[in-house]
N, C-alpha and C positions, 0 to 999 in steps of 0.2 A: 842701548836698545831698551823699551820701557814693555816692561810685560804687563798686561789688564786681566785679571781673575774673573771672568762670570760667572752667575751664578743663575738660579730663576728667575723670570722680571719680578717675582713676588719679593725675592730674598734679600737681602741686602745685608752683609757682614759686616760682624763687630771687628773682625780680626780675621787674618787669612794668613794660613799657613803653606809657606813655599819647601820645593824640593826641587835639589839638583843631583843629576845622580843618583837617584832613587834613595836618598837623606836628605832629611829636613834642614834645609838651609836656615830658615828665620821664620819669623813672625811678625808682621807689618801692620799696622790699625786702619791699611788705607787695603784697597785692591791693585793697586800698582806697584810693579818692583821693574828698576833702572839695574839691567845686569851688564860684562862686557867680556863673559867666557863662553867660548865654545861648549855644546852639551845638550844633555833631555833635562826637561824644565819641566815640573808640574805644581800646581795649586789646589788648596782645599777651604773652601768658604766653612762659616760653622755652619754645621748641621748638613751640611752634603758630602757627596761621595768626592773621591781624588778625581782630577781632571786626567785626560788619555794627557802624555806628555809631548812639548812638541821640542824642536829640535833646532838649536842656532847654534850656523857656523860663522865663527869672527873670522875673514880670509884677507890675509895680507897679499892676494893674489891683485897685478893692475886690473881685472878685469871680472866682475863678479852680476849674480841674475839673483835681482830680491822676487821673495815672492809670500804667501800669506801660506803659513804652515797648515792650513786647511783649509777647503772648498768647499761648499755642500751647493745642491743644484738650486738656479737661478740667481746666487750671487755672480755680480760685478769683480771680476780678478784682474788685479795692475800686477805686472810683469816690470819691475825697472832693471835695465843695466846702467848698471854705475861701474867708472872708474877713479883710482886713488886720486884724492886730492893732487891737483896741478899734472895733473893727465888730461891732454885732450885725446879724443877719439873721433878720426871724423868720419868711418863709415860704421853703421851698426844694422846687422841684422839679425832676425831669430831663427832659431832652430827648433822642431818639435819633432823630437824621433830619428833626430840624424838629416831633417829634410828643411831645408830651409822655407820657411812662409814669405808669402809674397805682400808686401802690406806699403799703403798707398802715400808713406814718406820714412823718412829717415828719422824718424822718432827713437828715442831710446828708450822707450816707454810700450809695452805691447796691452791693450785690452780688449777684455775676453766678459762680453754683455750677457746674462745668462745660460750661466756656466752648465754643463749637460754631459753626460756619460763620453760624447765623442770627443769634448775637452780634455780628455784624460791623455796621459802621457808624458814624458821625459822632455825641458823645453831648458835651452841653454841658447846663449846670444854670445856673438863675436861680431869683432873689428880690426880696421886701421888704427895703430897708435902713430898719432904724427910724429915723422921725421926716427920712429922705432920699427916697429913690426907689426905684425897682427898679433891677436891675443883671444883666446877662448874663454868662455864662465866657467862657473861651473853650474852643474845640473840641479834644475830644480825637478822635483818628481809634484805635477798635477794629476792629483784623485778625488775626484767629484763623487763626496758622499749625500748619502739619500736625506734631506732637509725632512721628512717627516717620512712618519712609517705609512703605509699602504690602509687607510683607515677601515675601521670593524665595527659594524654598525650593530648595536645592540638594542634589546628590547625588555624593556621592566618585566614585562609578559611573556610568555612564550604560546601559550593560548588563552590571550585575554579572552571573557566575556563581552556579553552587547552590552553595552552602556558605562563598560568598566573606563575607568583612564589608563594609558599608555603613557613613559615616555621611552623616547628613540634617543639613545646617543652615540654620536660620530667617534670613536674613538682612533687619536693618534698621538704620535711622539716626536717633539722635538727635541734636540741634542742640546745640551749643557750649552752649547757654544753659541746657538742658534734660539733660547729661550725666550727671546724678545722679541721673535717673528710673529707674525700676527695673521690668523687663519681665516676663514672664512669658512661656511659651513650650508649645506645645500641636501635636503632630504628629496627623496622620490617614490613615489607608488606607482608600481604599473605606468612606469616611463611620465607621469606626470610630477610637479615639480610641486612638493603641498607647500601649505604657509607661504610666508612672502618669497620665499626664495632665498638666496643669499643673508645668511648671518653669523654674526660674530659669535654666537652661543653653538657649544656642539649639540646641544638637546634641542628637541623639540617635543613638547607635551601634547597630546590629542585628549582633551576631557572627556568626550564620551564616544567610546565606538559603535560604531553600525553594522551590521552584516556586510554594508558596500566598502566597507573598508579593509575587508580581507584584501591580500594580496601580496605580490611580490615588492619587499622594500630594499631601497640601498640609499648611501649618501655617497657626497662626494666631498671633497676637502680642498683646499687650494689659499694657497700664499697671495697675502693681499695684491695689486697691483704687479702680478708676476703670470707666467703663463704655466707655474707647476700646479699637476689638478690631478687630483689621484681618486680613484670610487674603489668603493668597500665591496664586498663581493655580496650577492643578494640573499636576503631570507628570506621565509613565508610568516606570515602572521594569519593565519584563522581566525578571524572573529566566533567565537561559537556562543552561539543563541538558542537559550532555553526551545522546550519544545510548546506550539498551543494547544490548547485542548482537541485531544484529535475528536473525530467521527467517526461513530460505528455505523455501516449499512448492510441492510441483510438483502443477500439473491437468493432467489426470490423475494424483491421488498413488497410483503404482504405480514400482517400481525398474526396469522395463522398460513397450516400448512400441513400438509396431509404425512401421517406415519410414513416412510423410508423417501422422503423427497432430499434431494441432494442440497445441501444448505452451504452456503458461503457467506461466509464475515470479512469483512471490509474493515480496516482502521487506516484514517489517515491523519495527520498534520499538515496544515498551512502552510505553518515554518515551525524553523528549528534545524538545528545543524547537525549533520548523522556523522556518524552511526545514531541510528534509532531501534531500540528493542519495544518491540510493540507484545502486547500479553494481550490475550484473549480471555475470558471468565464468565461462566454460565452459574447465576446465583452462588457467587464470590467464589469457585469452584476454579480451579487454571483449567483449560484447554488445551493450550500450549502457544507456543513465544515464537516469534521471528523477528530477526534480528536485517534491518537494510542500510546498505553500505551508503544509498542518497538517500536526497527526499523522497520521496513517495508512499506510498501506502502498503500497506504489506494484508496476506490475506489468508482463510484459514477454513477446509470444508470438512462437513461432520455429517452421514446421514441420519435423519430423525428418526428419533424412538420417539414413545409418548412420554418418555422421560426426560426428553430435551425442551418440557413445556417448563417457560419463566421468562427471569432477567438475563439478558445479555449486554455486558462492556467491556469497554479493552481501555488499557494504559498505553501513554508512551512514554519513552526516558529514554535519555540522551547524554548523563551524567548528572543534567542539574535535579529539578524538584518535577517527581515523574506526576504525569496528568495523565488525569481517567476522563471517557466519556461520559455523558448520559448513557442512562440506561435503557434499552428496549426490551420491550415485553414482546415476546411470542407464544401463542397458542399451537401445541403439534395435535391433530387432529387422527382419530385410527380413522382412516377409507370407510367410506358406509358402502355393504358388502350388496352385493344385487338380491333384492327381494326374490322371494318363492312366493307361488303364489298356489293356492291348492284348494278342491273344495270340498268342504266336509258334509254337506248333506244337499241333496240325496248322497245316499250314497254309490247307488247307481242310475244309470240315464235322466236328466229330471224330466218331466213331461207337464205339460201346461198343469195350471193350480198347486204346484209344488211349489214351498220356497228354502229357495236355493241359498245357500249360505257360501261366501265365499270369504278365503284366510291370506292376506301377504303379510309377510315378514321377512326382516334384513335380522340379520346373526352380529352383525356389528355395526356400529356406527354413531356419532355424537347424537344424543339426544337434545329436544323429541325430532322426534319423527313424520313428516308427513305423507301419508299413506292414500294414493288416489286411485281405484278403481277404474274401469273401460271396456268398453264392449264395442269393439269397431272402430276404436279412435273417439267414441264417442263417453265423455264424464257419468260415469253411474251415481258414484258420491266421493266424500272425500273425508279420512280421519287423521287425525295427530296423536299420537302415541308421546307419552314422559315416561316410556316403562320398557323394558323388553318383554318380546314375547309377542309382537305386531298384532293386528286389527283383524276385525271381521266385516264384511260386510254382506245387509240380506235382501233376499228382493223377491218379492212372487213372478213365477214363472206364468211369461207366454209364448205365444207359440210363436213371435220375434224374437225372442230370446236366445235362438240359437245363432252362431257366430263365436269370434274371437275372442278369448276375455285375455288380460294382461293386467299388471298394478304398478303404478311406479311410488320408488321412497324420495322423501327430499328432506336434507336437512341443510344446514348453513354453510356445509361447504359443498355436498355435493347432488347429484340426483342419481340414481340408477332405474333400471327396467327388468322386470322380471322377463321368463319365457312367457311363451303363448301358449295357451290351454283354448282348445276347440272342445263346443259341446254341442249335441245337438238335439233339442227340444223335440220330443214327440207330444203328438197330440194325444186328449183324454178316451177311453174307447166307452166311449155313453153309448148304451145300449138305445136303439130307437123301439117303434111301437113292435110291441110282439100284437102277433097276428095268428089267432085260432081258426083252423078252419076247418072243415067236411067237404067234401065234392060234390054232397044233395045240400050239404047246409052252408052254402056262403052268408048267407044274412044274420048277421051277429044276435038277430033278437030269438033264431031261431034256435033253441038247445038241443045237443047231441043225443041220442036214444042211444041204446044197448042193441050194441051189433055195428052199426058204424063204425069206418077209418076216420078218424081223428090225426089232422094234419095241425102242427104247430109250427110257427113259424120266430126263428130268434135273428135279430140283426143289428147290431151295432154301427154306426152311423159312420165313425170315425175311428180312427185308433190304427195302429200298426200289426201288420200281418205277421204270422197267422194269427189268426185269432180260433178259440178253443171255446164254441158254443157247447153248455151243460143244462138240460133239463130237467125239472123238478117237477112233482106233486106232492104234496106237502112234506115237502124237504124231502120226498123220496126222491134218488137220482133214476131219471128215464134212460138218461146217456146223454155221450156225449159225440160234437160231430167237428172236428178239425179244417177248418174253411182258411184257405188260401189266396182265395180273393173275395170281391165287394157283393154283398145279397145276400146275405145272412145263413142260415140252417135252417132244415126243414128235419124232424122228427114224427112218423105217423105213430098214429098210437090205436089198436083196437078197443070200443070202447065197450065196458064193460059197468055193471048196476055199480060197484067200486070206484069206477074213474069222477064221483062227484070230489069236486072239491077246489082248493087252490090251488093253481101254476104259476109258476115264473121261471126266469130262465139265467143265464151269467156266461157273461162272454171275459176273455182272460187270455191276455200277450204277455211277450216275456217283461212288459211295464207294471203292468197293475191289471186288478180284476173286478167288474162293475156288474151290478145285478138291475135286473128288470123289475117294472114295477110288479103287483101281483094283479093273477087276471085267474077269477071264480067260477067255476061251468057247475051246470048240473045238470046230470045225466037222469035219460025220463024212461 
């Protein structure tokens, strides 16, 4: 019986050292040893480990079952029964398990075409010894060992980058005995099959990854021209890709915006692979961070002060090299507050020929200011204020003048309205023609004598009631007469050598008070 030492298909030994019995029998400069005793048998190549031992029995029995001291799956297994030299046999069957197989002649020979776990089992053969007896083998034990391990697919990466290179490799093991089998090798992503498919190399290298290359990988392994095919169990591979420059947006997206309005910041990315920590910052200032488990934007509300007026930008980061956006400028604007409006002179009723001054002002609000006047809906004037402390506006009074006044402010962000102020214009109380008169002397060219009633007559034309007629002669007061409606006062006077001289009269409401012209008598 000739025993063969393998080794790796790489290896090839200078010398190989044998064992029988668990001692070193010899040392032979070839890989083959011719032995002819029963026993465990093992060899060692240089530079490898000791081979498992196998086991030959020499059987002086007539009737014996060869068979190959180890199987692994998809080998080819020859079963021979042989009997002694000048023994014929002329029936032969087999047995597996005590159970005879049914096989389609009389062969003494049994094969077993890719060998497989159910091949396993205790197989001995018996026959007819001509013109003898029957005779039994003895037992050979079939155990179909695993021809390569279950392959593990690995990755140089475990979370490569975009553009990084990868490679993938198929890892598995064949057995000392079985080192010159020849594998083939089959990579897949997400049930597709990359590269060409089928090849003799366990690796496969990917030069540059892309975000579509994330995904679930496995390979698969398989004996040349054999139907053993075994897949490695799957892993993830993430591609993770830097973040882009994200965008800031403001809600309200306006470059200004009034004191306590509710504000939201917006940061987003394009791409980029999360987690992503986005940072918000007001004039390099943090805000505060949020942190999203995907893509998307993440967001951040703050209400304005006027101290929230500047630059606003946010970063993103994702591990790799963190990106800031542009930067937006916002204006926080304080509310411009509703004008007053009030008027400073007169300072009571105005009445026609008055001029009337009137005041609006706002208490707050960006400057300047423009400040428009109204009387009825209708534009009186219009000023602009760069100062606080608002406008005045003046106008001579007439006797349409009275109505609605109002003022509105305006500046760049906003307008307001003041209240309404009614006023109401009286007219001037112009005294008309005073009128002297007697009851003998109606005719004005005729002068009063000594002894005569003397009638004087005061009347104001216009003006608001009551009105308070006062008569005079030279500045003396005659008296005075309280008229509640239209036709003036009458005053008699008896007239006496005294009464020569100048009259006039003055009429007086609760407006103002106007005098008459002066009017000269002389008493005869």
């Amino acid at each position: 019986m000739d025993l063969t030492c393998k080794g790796s298909s790489s290896h090839s030994p200078w010398t190989t050292k044998w064992y029988f019995e668990g001692k070193v029998l010899k040392k032979t400069p070839k890989s083959t040893l011719r032995v002819r005793e029963s026993g465990d048998y093992k060899c060692q190549a240089d530079g490898l480990p000791v081979s498992d031992p196998v086991h030959l029995e020499f059987s002086t029995a007539p009737l014996i079952l060869q068979g190959p001291p180890y199987v692994f799956e998809g080998d080819s297994v020859l079963l021979r029964c042989r009997t002694k030299a000048k023994t014929k046999l002329n029936t032969v069957a087999f047995f597996k398990n005590g159970e005879r197989l049914i096989l389609p002649n009389n062969s003494s020979d049994l094969h077993i075409d890719g060998a497989d776990l159910v091949h396993n089992g205790h197989y001995h053969c018996g026959g007819y010894i001509h013109t003898c007896c029957t005779a039994s083998s003895n037992r050979v034990n079939i155990r179909v060992q695993e021809l390569f391990t279950h392959p593990v697919l690995r990755s140089s990466s475990s979370k490569p980058t975009e553009g990084s290179p990868v490679t993938l490799t198929c890892q598995t093991q064949l057995p000392p005995e079985r080192s010159d089998v020849q594998l083939q090798f089959c990579f897949f992503r997400d049930g597709q099959a990359l590269g060409s498919g089928w090849r003799i190399s366990p690796e496969l290298r990917i030069p540059a990854l892309g975000t579509e290359d994330t995904g679930s990988y496995w390979c698969q392994a398989k004996r040349v021209n054999s139907h053993i095919l075994k897949e490695s169990r799957k892993i993830s591979i993430p591609v993770r890709a830097a973040v882009s420059q994200p965008v800031l947006t403001l809600n309200p997206a306006k470059n200004w915006l009034l004191e306590g309005t509710w504000l939201t910041l917006h940061c987003e990315v394009q791409r980029g692979s999360p987690p992503i920590l986005y940072k918000f910052y007001h004039d390099s200032v943090s805000l505060g961070s949020s942190s999203t488990p995907s893509t998307g934007r993440a967001s951040l509300g703050i209400s304005l002060t006027a101290q929230h007026s500047g630059f606003y930008y946010c970063t993103a980061d994702n591990g790799f090299s963190p990106q800031r956006s542009e930067a937006v400028r916002l204006s926080v604007l304080v509310p411009l507050s509703r004008p007053v409006l009030t008027r400073r002179a007169p300072m009571s009723q105005p009445v026609v020929g008055d001029v009337m001054e009137l005041h609006c002002e706002a208490l707050s609000g960006l400057l300047p200011i423009t400040y428009t006047f109204y009387h009825d809906d209708i534009t009186l004037g219009r000023r602009v204020a760069y100062s606080r402390g608002g406008v005045s506006f003046r106008l001579p009074v007439t006797a349409e003048h009275s109505g609605n006044y109002f003022c509105k402010a305006s500046n760049s962000a906003q307008t307001q309205h003041s209240d309404t102020m009614t006023l109401t214009v009286n007219s001037s109380n112009m005294l008309g023609f005073v009128h002297l008169s007697s009851p003998n002397h109606r005719d004005p060219s005729v002068q009063p004598v000594v002894g005569d009633v003397m009638e004087l007559h005061c009347e104001s034309l216009s003006g608001s009631l009551p009105i308070t007629y006062t008569f005079y002669h030279e500045d003396v007061n005659l008296g005075s007469i309280k008229a509640h409606s239209r036709g003036g006062a009458y005053l008699s006077v008896s007239v006496t050598a005294e009464h020569s001289g100048n009259y006039f009269c003055e009429a007086s409401n609760s407006a103002q008070t106007q005098r008459s012209d002066t009017m000269t008598l002389t008493v005869k």
